[in-house]
N, C-alpha and C positions, 0 to 999 in steps of 0.2 A: 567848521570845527577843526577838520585838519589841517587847513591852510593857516589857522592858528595856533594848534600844538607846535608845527612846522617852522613856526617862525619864534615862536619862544625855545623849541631847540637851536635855532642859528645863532638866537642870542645865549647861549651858551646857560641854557634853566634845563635843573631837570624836575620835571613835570613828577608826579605822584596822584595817580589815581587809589582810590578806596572807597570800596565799595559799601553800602548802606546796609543795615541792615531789612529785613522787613519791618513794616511800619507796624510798632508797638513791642517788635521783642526788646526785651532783656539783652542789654550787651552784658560781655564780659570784660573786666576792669583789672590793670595790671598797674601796680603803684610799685613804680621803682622813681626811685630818685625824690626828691620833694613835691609834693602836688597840696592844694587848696580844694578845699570841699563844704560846704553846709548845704543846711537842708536837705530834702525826702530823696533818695535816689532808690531803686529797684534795679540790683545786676542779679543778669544767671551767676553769676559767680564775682567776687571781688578777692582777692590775694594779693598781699604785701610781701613785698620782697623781701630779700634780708638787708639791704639800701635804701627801702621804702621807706617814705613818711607823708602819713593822708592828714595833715595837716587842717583842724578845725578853725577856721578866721572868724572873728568878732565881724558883724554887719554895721559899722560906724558904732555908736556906742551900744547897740544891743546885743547882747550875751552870742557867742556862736554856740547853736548847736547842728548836729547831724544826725540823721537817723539813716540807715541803710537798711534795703530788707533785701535779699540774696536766697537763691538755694542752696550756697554757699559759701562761708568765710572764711578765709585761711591768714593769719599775720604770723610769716615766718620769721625764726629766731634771727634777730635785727633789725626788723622790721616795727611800725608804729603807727598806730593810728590815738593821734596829740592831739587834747583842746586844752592843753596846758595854757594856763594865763587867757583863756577865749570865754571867761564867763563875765561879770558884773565888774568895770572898769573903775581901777583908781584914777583919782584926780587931785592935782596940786589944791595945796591948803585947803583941803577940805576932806569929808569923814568919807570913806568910801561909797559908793554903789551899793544898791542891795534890791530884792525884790522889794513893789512896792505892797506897805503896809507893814513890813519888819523893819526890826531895830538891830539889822545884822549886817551891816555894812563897820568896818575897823572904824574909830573916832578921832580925831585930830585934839589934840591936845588944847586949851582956852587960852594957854599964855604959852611965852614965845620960849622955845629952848626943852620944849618936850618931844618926846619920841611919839609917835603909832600907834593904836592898835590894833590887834588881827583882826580879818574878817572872819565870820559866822556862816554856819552851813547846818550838817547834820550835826556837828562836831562846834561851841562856841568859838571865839575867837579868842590870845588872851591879853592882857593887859600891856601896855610896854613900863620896858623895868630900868633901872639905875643902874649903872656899871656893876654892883652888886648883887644884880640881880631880884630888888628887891621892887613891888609892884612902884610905876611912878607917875603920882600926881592923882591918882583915885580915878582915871577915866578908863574904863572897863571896854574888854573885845565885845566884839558884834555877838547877838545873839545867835542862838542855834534854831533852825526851822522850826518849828512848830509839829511839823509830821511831815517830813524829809523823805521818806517812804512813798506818801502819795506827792507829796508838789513834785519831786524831783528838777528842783531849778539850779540851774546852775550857782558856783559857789559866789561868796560876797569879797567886795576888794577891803583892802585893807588901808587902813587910815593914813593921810597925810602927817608929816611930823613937822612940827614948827620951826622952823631956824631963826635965828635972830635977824636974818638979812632974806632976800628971797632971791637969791643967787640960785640958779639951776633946781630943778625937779626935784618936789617934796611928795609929789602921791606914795600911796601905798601900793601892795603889790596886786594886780588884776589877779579875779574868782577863777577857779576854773569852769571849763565850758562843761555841755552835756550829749551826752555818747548814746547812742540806741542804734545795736546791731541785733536785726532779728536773720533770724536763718535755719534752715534743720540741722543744717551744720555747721557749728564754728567750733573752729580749731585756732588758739592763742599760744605760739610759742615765742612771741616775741612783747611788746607793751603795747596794752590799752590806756593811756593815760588823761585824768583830767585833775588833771595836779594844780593847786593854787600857788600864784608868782611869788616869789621872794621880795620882801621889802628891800627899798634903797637905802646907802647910806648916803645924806647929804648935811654938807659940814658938819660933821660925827654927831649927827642924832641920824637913828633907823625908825624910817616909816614901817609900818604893819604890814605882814605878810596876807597874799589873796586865802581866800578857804578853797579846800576843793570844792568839787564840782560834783558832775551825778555820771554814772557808767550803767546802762540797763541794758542786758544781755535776755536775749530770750531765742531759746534751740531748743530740738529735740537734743540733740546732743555736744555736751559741751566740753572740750579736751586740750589738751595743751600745759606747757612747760612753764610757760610764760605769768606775764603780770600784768594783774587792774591796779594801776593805783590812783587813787583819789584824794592822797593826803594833800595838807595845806602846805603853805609856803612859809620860811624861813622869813621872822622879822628881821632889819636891818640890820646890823653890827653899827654902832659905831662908838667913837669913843668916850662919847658925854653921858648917852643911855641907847637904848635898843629897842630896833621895834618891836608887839607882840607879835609869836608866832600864829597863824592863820587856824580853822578850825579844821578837822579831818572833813571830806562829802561822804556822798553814800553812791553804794554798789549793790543795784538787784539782778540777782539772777532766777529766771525763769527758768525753769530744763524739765525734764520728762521724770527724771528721779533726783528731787532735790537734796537728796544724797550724795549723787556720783562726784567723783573727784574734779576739784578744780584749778584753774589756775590759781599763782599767791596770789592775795588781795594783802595793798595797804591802804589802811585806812588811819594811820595817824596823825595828830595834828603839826603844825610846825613850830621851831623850836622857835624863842624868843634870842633871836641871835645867838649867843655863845651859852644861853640857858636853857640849860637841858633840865630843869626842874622849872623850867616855865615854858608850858609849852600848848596850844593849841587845845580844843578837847578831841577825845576819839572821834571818828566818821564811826557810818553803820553799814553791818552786811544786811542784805534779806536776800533769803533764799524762799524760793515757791515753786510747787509743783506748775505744770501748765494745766489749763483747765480744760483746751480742748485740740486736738489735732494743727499743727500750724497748717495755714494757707497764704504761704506769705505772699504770692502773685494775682492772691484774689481771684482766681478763677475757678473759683467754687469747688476745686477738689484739695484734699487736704494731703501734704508732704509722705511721702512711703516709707521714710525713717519711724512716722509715728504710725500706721496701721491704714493711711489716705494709699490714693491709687494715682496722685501726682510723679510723674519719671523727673521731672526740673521743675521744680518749685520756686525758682527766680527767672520765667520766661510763662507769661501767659496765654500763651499762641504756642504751650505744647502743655497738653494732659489727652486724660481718654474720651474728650467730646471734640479733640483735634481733626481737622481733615491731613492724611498723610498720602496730599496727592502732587507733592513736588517731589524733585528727583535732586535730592539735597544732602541726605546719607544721615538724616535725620529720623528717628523716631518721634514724630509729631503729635500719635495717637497712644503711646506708651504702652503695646503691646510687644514690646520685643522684637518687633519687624519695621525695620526704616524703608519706604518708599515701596509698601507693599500694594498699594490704592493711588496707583498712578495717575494722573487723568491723561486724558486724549493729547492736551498740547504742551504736558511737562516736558516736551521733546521734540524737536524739529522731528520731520516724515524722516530724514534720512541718518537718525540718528537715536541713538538706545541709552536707556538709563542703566548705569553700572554703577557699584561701591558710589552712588552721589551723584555720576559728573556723565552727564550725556556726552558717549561716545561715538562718534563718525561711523557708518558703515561702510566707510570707503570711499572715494571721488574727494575730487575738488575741493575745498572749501571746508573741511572737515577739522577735526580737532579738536580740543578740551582746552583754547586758550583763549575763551569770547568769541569767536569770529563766528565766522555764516552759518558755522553750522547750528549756533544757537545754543549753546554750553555755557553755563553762569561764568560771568564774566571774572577775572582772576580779581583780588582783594587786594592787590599790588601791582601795581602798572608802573615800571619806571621808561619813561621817554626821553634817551639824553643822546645828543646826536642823532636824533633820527631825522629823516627823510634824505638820509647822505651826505646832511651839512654836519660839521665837526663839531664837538663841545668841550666844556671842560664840567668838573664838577657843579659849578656853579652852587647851586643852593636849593632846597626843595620844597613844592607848595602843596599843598590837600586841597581838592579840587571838591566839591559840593554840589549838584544839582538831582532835584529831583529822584533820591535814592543815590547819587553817589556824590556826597560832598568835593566841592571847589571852592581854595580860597589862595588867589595868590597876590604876592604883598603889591608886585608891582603888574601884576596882568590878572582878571580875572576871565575864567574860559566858562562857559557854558556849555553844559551836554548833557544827555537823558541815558542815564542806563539804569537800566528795571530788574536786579539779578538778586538775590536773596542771598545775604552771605550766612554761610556755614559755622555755624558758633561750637567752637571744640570746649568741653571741658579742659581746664589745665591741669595737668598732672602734678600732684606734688608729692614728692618724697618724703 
């Protein structure tokens, strides 16, 4: 192994070690910059930056959605977690997407030289209209769910528009996707959004804009500045007719006092291009008490925001049935006491648990930086130049085996480190 790290520093790489966590905890999740996400994920904590965006993708043509469950959510002011356009896809010359068994997908117009119309959600779709504004050709938006509240399905796209030639892209605009952040705490000061696509214009007739989507929030507690929206997408502009605007989704919120203050929610439809008197129909709120204590890590104790005796309720390998016999600086058993039930070999003979990190008693070999004396290994390991051959920056790889991830583009290294990384809460102001 070292005659290999050794010789990928001569060739001028620097190596990047990181460390695993224990097998089954909860990491913690920091979304700065663009990132790609669906489906079921469990963090101790997930927090968007104010640069962040956790980006929901459609699965080829099946609706995106994501559900998160955290002991904590945090999307700071500029921050976003989008399945905008990630639900029920439009399609050239044809009526939109929509769940199967409804008639809520936007409709394509039967003769050539008509506009769109919006897709259907909680909120209908609505018609596309004539430069005046006025409904055009009698083909009506998508319908509105049936009970939008339980399906909660992402929204419907919006109809193709007909051109007289089939010269470039006539779909309507894609549904929005669907959102489920469970947590005891989330906190929204920046956008939750599952907003329906805006129709095209192609050779001035506007295809139908997508419908929103669905947003379900369920916390003990839920606060923030920010915004859910769900509304529909704007139909086409153009200059012959216009597509309809898309229908509003729906947004439920679960919380402990289905009362307490929330972020905005919108919930409107979208406008029928430049017609602000033809416009999508409403989305819908629900609000509901929760029924019984969250446990959102499933490990049978319920979150201490609501009256449970969980300390991190996004990490299942910590409540009060925890063993707290690593030297980790971890409260494992949620007694207020981290590393109080040591066991025999949390620590080399010649060396003591402190504040987390097994400290040396002195001699040789000793330290808090991995080495012999047997101190969890650091969570960042940069090797650049080392063994006394020169480097340059070169480029860096995450290395992966057996508890500490290895992956490099043009070398892969094999190695075993068994070290429990330290999961800090993230502080946020």
């Amino acid at each position: 192994m070292l005659r290999e790290m050794c010789a990928a520093a001569a060739a001028g790489l620097t190596l990047v070690l990181l460390t695993e966590g224990t097998a089954g905890a909860a990491p913690v999740r920091v979304i700065e910059g663009e990132q790609l996400l669906r489906g079921e994920h469990l963090f101790s904590e997930l927090v968007v930056r104010p640069n962040g965006i956790l980006r929901v993708a459609r699965d080829g043509v099946n609706p995106g959605t994501l559900h998160i469950r955290a002991g904590r959510i945090v999307v700071e002011a500029g921050g976003s977690i989008d399945a905008t356009s990630a639900g029920y896809p439009g399609a050239d010359a044809a009526d939109g997407a929509a769940p199967t068994g409804t008639a809520s997908g936007g409709r394509r117009q039967a003769t050539p030289g008509g506009p769109g119309s919006g897709g259907g959600s909680a909120g209908a779709g609505a018609a596309g209209v004539t430069l005046l504004c006025a409904p055009f050709g009698g083909v009506p938006g998508g319908s509105s769910y049936a009970d939008p509240v339980s399906a909660l399905w992402p929204g419907s796209a919006g109809g193709a528009s007909f051109p007289l030639t089939t010269t470039g892209p006539s779909r309507g605009g894609h549904g929005g996707g669907f959102i489920r952040l469970e947590a005891a705490e989330i906190q929204i000061d920046g956008l939750v959004a599952a907003r329906g696509g805006d129709g095209l214009n192609v050779l001035e007739l506007g295809s139908g804009g997508g419908a929103g989507g669905a947003v379900e929030i369920i916390a003990v507690e839920l606060s923030g500045g920010g915004v859910i929206s769900v509304r529909g997408g704007r139909g086409g502009t153009g200059s012959s007719s216009h597509g309809g605007g898309g229908g509003g989704g729906v947004v439920v919120l679960r919380t402990q006092d289905p009362l307490q203050a929330v972020p905005a929610v919108e919930l409107h439809g979208g406008e029928s291009g430049p017609c602000s008197g033809a416009v999508g129909g409403q989305g819908v709120l629900f609000r509901d008490a929760l029924e019984a204590c969250l446990d959102v890590d499933g490990d049978g104790h319920g979150a201490m925001l609501c009256g449970g005796d969980d300390c991190d309720d996004g990490n299942p390998n910590i409540s009060p049935d925890a063993a707290d016999d690593r030297c980790d600086g971890v409260d494992d058993d949620c007694d207020g006491i981290p590393d109080q039930d040591l066991a025999s070999d949390a620590c080399p003979d010649d060396s003591r648990c402190e504040a987390g990190v097994c400290e040396s008693l002195g001699g040789e070999g000793g330290g808090t930086d991995g080495g012999p004396s047997g101190s969890p290994a650091p969570e960042r390991l940069e090797l650049q130049g080392g063994c006394g051959i020169g480097s340059s920056a070169g480029f860096s790889r995450t290395m992966r085996s057996s508890g500490v991830a290895m992956t490099l583009s043009a070398i892969v290294v094999g190695a075993l480190v068994h070290r429990r990384r330290i999961v800090r809460r993230t502080k946020v102001s």
